[in-house]
Biopython code that builds the backbone (N, CA, C, O; Angstrom):
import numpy as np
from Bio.PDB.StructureBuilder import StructureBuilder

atoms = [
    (1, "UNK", "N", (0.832, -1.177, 0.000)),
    (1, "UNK", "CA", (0.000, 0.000, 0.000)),
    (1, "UNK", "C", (0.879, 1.244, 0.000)),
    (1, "UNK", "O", (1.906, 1.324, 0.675)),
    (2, "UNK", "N", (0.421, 2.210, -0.794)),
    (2, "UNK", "CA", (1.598, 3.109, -0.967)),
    (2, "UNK", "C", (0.663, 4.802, 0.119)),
    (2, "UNK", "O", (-0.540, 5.062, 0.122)),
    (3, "UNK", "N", (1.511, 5.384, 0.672)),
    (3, "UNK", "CA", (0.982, 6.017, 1.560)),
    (3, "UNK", "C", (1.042, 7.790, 0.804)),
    (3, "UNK", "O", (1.007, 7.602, -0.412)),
    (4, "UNK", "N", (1.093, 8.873, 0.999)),
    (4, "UNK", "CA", (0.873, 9.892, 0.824)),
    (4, "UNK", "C", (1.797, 10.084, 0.349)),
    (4, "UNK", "O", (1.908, 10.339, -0.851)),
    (5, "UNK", "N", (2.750, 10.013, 1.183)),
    (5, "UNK", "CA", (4.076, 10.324, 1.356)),
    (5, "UNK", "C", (5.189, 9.806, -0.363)),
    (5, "UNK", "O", (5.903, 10.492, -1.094)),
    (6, "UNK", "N", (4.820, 8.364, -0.386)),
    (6, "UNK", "CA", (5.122, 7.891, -1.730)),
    (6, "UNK", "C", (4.709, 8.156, -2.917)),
    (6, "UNK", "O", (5.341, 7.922, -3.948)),
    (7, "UNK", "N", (3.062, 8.919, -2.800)),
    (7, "UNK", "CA", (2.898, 9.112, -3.779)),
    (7, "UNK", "C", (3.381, 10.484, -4.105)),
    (7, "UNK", "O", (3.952, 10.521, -5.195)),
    (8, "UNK", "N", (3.308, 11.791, -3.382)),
    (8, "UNK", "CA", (4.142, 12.594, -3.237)),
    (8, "UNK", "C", (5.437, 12.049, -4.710)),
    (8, "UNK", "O", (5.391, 12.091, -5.940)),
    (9, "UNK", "N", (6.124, 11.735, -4.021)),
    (9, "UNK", "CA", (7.418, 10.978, -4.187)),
    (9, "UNK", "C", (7.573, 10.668, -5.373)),
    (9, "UNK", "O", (8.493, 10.944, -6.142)),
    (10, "UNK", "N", (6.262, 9.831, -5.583)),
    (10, "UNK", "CA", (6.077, 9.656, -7.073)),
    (10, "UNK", "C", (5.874, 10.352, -8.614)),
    (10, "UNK", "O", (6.306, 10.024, -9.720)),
    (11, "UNK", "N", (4.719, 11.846, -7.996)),
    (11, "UNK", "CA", (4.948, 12.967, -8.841)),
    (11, "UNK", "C", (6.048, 13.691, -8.804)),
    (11, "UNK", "O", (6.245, 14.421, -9.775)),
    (12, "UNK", "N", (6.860, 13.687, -7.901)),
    (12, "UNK", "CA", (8.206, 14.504, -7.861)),
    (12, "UNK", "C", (9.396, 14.127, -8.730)),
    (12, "UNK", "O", (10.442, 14.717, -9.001)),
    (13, "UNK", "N", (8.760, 12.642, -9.166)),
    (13, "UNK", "CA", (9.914, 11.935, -9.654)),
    (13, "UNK", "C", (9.712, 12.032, -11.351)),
    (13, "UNK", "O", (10.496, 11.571, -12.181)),
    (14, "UNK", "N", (8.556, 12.695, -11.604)),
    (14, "UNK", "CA", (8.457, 13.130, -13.097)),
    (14, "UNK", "C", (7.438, 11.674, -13.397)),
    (14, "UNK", "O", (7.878, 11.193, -14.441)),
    (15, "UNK", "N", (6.779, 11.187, -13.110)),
    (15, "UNK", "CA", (5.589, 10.457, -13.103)),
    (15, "UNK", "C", (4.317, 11.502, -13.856)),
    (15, "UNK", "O", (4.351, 12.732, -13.808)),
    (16, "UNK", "N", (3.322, 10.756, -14.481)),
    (16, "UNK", "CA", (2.566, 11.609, -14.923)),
    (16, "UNK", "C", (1.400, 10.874, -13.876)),
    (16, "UNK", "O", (1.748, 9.967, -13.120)),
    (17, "UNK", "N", (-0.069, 11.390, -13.928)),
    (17, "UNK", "CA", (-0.887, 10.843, -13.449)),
    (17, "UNK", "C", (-1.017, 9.378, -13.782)),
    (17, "UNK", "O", (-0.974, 8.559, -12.863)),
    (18, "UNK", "N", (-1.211, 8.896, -15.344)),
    (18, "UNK", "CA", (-1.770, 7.418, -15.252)),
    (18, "UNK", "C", (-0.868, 6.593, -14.619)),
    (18, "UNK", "O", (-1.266, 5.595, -14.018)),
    (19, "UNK", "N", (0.435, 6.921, -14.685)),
    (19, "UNK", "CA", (1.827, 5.988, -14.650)),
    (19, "UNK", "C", (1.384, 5.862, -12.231)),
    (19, "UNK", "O", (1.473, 4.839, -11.552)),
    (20, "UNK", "N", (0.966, 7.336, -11.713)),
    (20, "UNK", "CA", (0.933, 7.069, -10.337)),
    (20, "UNK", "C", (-0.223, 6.327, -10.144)),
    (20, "UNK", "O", (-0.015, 5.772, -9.065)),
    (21, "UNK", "N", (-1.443, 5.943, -10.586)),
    (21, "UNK", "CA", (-2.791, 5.143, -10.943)),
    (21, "UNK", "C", (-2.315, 4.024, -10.948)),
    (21, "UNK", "O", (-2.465, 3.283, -9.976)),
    (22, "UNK", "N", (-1.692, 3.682, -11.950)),
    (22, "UNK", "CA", (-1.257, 1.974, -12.194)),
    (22, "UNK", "C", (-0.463, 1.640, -11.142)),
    (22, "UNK", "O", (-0.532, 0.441, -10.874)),
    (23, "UNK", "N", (0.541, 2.513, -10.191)),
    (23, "UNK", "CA", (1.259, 2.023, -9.178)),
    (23, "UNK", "C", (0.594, 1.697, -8.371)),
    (23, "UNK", "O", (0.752, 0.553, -7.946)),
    (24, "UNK", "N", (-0.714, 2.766, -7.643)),
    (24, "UNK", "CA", (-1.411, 2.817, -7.141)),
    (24, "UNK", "C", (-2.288, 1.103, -7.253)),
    (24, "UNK", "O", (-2.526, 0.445, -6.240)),
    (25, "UNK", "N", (-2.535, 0.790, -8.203)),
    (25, "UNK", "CA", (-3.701, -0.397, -8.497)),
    (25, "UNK", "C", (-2.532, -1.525, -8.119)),
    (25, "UNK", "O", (-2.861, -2.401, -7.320)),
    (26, "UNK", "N", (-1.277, -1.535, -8.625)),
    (26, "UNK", "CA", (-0.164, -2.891, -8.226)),
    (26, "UNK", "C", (0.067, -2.503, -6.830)),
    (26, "UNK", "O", (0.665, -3.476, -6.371)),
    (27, "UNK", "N", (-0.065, -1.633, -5.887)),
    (27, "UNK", "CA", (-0.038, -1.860, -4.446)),
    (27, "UNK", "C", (-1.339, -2.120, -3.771)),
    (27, "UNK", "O", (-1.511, -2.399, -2.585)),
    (28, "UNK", "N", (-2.130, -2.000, -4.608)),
    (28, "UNK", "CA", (-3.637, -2.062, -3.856)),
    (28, "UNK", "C", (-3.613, -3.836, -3.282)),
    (28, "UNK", "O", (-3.154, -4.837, -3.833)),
    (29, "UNK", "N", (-4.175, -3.694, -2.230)),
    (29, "UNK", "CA", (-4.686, -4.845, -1.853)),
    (29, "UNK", "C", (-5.721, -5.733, -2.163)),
    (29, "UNK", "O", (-5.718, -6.963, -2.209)),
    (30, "UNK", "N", (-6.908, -4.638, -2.438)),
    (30, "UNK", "CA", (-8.276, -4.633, -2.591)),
    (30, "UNK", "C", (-8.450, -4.588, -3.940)),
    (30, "UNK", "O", (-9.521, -5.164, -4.135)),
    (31, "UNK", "N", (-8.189, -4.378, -4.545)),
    (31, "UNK", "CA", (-8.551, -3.963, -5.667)),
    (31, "UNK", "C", (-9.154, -4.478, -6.671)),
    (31, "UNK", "O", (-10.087, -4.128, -7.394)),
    (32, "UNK", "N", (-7.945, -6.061, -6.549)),
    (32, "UNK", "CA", (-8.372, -7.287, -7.372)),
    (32, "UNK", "C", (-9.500, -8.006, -6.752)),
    (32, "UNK", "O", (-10.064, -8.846, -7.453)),
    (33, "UNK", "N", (-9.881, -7.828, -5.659)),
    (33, "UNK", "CA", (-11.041, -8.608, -5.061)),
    (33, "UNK", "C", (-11.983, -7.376, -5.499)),
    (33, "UNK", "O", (-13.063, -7.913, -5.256)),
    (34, "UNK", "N", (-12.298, -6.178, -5.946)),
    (34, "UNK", "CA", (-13.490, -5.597, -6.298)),
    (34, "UNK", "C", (-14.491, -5.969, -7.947)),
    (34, "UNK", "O", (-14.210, -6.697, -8.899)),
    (35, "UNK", "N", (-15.174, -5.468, -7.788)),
    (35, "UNK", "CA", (-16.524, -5.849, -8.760)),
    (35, "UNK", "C", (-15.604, -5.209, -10.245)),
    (35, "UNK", "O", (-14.418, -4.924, -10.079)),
    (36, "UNK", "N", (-16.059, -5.077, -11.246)),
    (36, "UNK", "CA", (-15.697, -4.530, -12.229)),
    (36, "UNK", "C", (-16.213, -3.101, -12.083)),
    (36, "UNK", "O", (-15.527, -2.139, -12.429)),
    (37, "UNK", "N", (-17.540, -2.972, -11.521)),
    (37, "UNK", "CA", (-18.164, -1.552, -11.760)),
    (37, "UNK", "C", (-17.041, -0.648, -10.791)),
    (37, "UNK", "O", (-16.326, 0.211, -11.307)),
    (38, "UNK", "N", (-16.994, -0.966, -9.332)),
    (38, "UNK", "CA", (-16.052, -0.479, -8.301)),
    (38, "UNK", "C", (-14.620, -0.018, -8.865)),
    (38, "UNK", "O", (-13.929, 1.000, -8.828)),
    (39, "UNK", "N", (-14.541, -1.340, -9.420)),
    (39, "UNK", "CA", (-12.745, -0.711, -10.032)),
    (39, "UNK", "C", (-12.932, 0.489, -11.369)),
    (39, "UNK", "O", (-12.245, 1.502, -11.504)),
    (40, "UNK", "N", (-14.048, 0.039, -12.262)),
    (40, "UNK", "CA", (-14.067, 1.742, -12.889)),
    (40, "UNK", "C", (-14.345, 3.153, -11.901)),
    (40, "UNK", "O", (-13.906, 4.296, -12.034)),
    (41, "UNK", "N", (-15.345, 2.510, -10.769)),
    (41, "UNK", "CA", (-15.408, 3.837, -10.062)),
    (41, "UNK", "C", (-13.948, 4.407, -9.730)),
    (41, "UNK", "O", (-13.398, 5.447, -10.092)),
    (42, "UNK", "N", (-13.459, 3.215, -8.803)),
    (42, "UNK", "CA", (-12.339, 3.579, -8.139)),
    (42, "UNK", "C", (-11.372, 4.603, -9.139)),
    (42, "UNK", "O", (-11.040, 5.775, -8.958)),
    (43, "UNK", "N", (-11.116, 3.813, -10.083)),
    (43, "UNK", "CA", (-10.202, 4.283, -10.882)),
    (43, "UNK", "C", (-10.593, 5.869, -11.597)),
    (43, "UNK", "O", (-9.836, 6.831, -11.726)),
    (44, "UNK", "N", (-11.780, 5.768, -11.921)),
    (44, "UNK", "CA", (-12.329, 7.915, -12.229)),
    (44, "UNK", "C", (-12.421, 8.171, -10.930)),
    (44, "UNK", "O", (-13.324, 8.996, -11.077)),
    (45, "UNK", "N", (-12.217, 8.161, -9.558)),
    (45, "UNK", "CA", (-12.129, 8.745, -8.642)),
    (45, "UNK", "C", (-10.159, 9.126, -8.420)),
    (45, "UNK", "O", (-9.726, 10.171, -7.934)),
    (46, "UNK", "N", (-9.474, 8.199, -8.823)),
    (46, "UNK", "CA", (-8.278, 8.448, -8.627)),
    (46, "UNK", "C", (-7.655, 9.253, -9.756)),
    (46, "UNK", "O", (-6.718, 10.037, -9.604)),
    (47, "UNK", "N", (-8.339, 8.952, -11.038)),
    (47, "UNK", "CA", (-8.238, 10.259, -12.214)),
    (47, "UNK", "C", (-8.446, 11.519, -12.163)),
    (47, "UNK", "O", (-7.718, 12.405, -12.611)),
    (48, "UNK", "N", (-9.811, 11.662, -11.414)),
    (48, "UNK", "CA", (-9.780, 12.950, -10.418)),
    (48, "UNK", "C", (-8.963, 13.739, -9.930)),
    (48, "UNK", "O", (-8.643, 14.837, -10.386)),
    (49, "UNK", "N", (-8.562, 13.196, -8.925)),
    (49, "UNK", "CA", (-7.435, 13.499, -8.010)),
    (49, "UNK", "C", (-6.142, 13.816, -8.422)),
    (49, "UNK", "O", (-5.459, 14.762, -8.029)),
    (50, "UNK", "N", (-5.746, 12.651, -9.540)),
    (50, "UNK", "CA", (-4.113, 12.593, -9.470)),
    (50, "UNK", "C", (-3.714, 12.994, -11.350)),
    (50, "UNK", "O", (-2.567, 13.267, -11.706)),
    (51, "UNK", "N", (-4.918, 12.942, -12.334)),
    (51, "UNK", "CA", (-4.677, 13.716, -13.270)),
    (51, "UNK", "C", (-4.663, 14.615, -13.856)),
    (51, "UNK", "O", (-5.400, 14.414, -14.822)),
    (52, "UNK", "N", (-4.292, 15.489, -13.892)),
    (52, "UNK", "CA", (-4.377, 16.772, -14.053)),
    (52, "UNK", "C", (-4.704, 17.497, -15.536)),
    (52, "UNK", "O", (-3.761, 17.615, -16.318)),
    (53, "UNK", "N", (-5.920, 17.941, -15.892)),
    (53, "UNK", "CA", (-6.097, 18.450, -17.324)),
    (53, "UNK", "C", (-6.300, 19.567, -17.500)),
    (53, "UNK", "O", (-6.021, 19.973, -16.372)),
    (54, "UNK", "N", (-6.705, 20.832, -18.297)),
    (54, "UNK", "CA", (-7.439, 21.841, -18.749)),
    (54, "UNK", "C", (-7.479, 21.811, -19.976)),
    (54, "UNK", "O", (-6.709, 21.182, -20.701)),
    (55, "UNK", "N", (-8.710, 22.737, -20.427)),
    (55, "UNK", "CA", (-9.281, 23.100, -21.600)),
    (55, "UNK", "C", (-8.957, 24.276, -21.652)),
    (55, "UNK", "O", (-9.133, 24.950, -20.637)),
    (56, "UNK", "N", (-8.488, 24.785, -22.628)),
    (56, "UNK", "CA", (-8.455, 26.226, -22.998)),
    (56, "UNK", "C", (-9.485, 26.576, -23.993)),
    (56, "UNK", "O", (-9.909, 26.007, -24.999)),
    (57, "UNK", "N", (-9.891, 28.231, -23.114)),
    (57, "UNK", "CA", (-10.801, 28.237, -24.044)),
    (57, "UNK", "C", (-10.458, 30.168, -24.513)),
    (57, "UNK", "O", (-9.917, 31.071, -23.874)),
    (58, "UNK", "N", (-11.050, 30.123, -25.818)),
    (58, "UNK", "CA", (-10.856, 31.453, -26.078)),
    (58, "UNK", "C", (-11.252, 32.543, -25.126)),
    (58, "UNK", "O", (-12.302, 32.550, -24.483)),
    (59, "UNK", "N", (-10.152, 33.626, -25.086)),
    (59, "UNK", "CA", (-10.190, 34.706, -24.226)),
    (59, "UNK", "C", (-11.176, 36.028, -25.124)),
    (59, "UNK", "O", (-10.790, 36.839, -25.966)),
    (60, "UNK", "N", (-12.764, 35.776, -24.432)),
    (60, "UNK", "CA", (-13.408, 36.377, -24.758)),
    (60, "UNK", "C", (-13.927, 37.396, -23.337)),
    (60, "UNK", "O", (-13.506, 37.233, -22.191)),
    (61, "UNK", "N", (-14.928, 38.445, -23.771)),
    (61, "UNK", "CA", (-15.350, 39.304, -22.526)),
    (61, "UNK", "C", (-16.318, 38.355, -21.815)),
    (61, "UNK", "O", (-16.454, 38.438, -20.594)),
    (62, "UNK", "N", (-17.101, 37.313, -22.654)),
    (62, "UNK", "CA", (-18.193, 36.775, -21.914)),
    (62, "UNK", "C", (-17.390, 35.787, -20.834)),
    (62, "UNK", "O", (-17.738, 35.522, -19.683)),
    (63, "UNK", "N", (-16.111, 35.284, -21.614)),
    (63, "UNK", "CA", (-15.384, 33.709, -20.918)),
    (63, "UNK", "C", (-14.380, 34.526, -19.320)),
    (63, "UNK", "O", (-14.050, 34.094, -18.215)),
    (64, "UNK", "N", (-14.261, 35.510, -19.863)),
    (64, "UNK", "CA", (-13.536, 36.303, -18.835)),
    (64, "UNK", "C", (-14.223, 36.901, -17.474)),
    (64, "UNK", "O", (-13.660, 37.111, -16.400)),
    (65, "UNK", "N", (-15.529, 37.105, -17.799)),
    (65, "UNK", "CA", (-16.082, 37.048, -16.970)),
    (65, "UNK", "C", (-16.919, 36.275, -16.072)),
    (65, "UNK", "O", (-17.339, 36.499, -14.937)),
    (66, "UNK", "N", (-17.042, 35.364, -16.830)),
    (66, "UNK", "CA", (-17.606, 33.613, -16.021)),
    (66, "UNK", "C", (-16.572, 33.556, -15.299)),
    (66, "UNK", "O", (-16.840, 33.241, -14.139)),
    (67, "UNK", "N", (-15.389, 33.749, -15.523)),
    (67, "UNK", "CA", (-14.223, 33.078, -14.754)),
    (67, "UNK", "C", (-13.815, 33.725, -13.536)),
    (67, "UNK", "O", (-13.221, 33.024, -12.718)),
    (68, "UNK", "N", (-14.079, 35.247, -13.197)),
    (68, "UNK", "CA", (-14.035, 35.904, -12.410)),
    (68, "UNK", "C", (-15.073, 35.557, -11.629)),
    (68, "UNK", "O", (-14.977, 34.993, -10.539)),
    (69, "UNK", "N", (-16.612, 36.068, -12.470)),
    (69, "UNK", "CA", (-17.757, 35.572, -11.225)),
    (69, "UNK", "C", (-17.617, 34.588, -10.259)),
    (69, "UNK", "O", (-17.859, 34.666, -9.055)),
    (70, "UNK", "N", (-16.931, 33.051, -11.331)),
    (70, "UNK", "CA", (-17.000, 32.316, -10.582)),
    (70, "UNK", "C", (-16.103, 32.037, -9.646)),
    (70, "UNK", "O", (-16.562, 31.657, -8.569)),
    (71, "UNK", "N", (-14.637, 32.141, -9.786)),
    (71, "UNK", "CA", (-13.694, 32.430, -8.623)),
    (71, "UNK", "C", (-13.491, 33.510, -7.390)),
    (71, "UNK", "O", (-13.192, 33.336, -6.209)),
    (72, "UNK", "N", (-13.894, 35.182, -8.472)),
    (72, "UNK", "CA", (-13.425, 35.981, -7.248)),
    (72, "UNK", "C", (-13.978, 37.272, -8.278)),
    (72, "UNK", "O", (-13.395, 37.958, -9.117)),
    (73, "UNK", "N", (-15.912, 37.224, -7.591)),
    (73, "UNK", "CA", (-16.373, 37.757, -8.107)),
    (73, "UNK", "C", (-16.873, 39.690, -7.691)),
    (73, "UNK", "O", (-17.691, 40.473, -8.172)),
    (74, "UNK", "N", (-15.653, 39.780, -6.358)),
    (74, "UNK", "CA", (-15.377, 40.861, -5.538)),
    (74, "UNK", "C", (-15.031, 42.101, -6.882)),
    (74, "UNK", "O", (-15.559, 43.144, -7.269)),
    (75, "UNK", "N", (-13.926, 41.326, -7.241)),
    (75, "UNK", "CA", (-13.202, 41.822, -8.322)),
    (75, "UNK", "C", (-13.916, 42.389, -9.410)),
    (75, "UNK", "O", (-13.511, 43.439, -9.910)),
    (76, "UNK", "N", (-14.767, 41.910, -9.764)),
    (76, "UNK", "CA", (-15.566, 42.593, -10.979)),
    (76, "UNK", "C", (-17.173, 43.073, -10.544)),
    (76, "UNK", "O", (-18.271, 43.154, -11.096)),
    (77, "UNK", "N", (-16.676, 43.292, -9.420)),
    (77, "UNK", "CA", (-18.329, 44.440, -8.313)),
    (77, "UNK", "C", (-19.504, 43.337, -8.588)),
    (77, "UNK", "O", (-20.672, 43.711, -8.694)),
    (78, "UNK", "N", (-19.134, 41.935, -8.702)),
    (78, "UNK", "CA", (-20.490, 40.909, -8.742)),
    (78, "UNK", "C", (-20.994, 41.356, -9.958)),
    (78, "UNK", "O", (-22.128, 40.879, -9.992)),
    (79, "UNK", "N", (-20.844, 41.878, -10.791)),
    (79, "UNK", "CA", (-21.169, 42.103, -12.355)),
    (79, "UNK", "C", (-21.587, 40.511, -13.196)),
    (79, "UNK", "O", (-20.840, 39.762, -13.826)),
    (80, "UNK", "N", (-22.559, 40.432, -13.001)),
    (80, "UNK", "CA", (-22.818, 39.485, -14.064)),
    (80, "UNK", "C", (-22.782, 39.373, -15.721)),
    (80, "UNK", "O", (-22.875, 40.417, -16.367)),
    (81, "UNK", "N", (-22.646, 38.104, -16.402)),
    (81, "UNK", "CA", (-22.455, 38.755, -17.887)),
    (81, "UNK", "C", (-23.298, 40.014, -18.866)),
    (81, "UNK", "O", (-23.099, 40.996, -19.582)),
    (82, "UNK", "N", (-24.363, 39.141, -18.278)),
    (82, "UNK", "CA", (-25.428, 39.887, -19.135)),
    (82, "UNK", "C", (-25.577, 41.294, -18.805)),
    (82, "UNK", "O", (-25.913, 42.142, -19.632)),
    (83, "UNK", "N", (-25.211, 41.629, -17.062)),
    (83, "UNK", "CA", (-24.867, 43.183, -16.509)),
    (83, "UNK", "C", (-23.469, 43.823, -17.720)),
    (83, "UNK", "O", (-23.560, 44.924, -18.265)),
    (84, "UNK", "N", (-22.299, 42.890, -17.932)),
    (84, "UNK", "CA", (-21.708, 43.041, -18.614)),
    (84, "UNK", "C", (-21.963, 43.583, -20.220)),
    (84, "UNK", "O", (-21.566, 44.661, -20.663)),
    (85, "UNK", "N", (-22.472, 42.896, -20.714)),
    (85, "UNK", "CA", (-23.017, 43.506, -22.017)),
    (85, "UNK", "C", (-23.345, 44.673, -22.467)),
    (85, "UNK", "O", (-23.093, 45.178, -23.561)),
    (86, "UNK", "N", (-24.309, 45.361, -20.977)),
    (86, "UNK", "CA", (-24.535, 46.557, -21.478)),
    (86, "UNK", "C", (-23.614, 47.764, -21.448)),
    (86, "UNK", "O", (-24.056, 48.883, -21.710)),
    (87, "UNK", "N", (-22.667, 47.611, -21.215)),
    (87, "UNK", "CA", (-21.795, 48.753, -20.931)),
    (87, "UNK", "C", (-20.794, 48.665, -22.524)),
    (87, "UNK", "O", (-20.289, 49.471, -23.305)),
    (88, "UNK", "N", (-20.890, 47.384, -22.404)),
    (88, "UNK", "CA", (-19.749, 46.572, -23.648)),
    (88, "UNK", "C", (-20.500, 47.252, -25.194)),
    (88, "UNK", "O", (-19.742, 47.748, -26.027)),
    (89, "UNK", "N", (-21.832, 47.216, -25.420)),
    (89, "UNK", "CA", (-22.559, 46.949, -26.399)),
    (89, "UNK", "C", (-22.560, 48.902, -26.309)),
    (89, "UNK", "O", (-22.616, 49.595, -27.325)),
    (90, "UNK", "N", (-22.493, 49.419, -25.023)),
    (90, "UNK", "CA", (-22.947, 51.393, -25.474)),
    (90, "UNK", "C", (-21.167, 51.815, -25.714)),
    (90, "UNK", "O", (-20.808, 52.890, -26.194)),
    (91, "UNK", "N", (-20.463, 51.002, -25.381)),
    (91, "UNK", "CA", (-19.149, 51.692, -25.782)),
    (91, "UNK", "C", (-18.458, 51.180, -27.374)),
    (91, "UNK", "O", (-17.369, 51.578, -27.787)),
    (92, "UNK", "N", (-19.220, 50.379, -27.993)),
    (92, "UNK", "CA", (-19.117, 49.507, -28.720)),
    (92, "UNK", "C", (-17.706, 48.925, -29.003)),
    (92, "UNK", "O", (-16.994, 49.303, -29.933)),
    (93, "UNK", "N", (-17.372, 47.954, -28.093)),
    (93, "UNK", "CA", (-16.478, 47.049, -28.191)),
    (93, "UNK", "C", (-16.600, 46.037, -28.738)),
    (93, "UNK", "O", (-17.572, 45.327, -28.476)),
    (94, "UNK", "N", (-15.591, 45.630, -29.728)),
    (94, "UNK", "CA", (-15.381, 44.853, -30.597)),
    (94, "UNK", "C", (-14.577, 43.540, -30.245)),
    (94, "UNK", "O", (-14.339, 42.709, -31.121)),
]
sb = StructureBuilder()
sb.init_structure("model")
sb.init_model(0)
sb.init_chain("A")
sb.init_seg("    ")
for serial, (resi, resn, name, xyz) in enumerate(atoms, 1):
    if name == "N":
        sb.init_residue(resn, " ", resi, " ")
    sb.init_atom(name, np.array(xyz, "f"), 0.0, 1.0, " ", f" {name:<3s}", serial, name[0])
structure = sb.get_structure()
């Protein structure tokens, strides 16, 4: 069973996510005794966690501001998009 600490250890060591997953499943104890459905759970629960992705998406006024609202929406006075628009649409920004 590999503990925090190893797995740590393991991304440090230039491991990507699937490569710490599969270590993860050859130390498991349990694993091989679970159902088939369990081990897909298990396994998108540890994809979760230990793989890391993003999408990029075009840097628009509408995408820029979802992203604020939704993180740190202090910053843009709680302005919602559609509050957004109208200021966007009388100054006519392109």
């Amino acid at each position: 069973r590999l503990g925090a600490s190893e797995i740590e250890e393991l991304k440090q060591s230039g491991r990507d996510g699937k490569q710490v997953i599969q270590a993860l499943i050859e130390n498991s104890e349990t694993f091989r005794n679970k159902t088939e459905f369990s081990q897909a759970k298990w396994i998108r629960r540890k994809k979760a966690k230990h793989v890391h992705s993003f999408r990029a998406v075009a840097c628009t006024s509408y995408s820029l501001c979802c992203a604020y609202l939704s993180k740190e929406a202090h910053r843009i006075s709680y302005m919602r998009e559609d509050s957004l628009a109208r200021p966007l649409t009388l100054s006519n920004v392109q």
